[in-house]
C-alpha positions in Angstrom: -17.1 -16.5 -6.5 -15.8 -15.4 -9.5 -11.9 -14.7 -10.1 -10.4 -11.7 -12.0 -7.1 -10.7 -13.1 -6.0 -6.9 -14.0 -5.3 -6.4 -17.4 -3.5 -3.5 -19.0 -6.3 -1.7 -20.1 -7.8 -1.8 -16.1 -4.2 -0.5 -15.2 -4.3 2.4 -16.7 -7.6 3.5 -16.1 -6.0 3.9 -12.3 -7.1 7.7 -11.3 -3.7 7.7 -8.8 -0.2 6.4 -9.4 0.7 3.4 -6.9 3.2 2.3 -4.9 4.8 -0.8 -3.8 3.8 -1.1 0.6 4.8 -4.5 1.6 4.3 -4.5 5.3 1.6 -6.5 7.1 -1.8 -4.6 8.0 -4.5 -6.0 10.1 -7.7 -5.0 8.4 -11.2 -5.7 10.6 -13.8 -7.5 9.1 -16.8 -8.6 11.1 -15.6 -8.1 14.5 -12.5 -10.0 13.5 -9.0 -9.2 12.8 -7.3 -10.4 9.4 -3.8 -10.1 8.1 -2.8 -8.6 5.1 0.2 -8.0 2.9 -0.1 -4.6 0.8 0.8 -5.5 -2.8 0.6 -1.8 -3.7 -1.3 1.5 -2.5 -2.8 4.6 -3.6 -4.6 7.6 -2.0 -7.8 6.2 -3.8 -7.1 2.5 -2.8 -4.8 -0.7 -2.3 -4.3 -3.9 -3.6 -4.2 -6.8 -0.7 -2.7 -10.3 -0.4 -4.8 -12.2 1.7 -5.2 -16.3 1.5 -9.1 -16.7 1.2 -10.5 -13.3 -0.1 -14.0 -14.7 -0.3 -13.6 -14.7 3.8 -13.4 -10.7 3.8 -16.5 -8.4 3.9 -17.4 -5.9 1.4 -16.1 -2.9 4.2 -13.5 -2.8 5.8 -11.1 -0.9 7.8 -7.1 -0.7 7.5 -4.8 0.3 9.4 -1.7 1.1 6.8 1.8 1.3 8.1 3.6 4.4 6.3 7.2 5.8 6.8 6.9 10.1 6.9 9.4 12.1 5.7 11.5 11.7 8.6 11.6 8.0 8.3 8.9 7.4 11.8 7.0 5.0 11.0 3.1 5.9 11.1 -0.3 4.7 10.9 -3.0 5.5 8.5 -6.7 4.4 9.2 -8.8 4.2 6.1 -12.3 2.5 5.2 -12.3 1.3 2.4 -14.6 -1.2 0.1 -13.9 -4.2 -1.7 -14.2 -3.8 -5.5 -12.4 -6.8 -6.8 -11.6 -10.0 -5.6 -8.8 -12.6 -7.2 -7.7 -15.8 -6.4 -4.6 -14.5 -3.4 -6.3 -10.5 -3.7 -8.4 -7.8 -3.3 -8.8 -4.5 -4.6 -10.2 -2.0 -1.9 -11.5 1.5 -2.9 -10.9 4.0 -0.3 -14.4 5.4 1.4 -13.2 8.2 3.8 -9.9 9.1 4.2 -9.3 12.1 7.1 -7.0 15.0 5.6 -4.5 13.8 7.6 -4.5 10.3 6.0 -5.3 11.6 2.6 -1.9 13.6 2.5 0.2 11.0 4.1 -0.7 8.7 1.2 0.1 11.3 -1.3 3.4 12.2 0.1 4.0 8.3 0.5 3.5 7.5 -3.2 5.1 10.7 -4.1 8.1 9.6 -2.9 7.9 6.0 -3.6 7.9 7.4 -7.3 11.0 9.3 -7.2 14.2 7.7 -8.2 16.8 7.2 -5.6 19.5 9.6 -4.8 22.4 9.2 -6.3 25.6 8.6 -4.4 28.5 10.1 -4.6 32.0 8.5 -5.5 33.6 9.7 -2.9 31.0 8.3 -0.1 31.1 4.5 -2.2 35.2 4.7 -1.9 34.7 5.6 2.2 32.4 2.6 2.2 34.6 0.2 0.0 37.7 0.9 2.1 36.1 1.0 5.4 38.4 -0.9 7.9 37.2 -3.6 9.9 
């Protein structure tokens, strides 16, 4: 099995901006369940932390843990293929996303993107002086 590393170049050929996930997913590969960190995600893939990649087959399916726009936390099932494999990693094309899935992802990294609101002064002084 070989090992490869993303290098700027393979960055930025990305078709979709990414954001970081972080929560566990159980992915199912051969009738078995695996667990998975999400290093980052897109709505044309996602980058996985697993301890022995060479132990994953080439398709699999995910079940990604996203917060909406209300802050629920939901699920998105996605196939997906492995393209790459690194030493702790794979990379995973998405096959068939539903419409559903497709625009939860998009509004995920969306706002993953933006920069956080700014607070006012007036709520950090409320928070500073709190009593106890």
């Amino acid at each position: 099995m070989s090992t490869t590393s993303t290098t700027a170049a393979e960055t930025d050929r990305r078709h979709h901006p990414r954001a970081p996930l972080g929560p566990a997913l159980q992915q199912y590969t051969a009738g078995a369940s695996v667990a998975a960190n999400v290093l980052d995600v897109s709505e044309g893939g996602a980058r996985l932390a697993v301890s022995d990649p060479g132990r994953l087959d080439d398709s699999l399916e995910l079940w990604l843990p996203l917060m909406d726009r209300e802050g629920k936390l939901t699920t998105c099932h996605v196939k997906g293929e492995v393209v790459r494999r690194e030493e702790a990693a794979v990379g995973v094309r998405f096959e068939r996303l539903l419409p559903l899935h497709f625009l939860q992802l998009r509004d995920y990294v969306w706002r993953a993107s933006q920069p956080p609101e700014p607070r006012s002064a007036g709520s950090r002084l409320r928070r500073l002086f709190r009593s106890s």
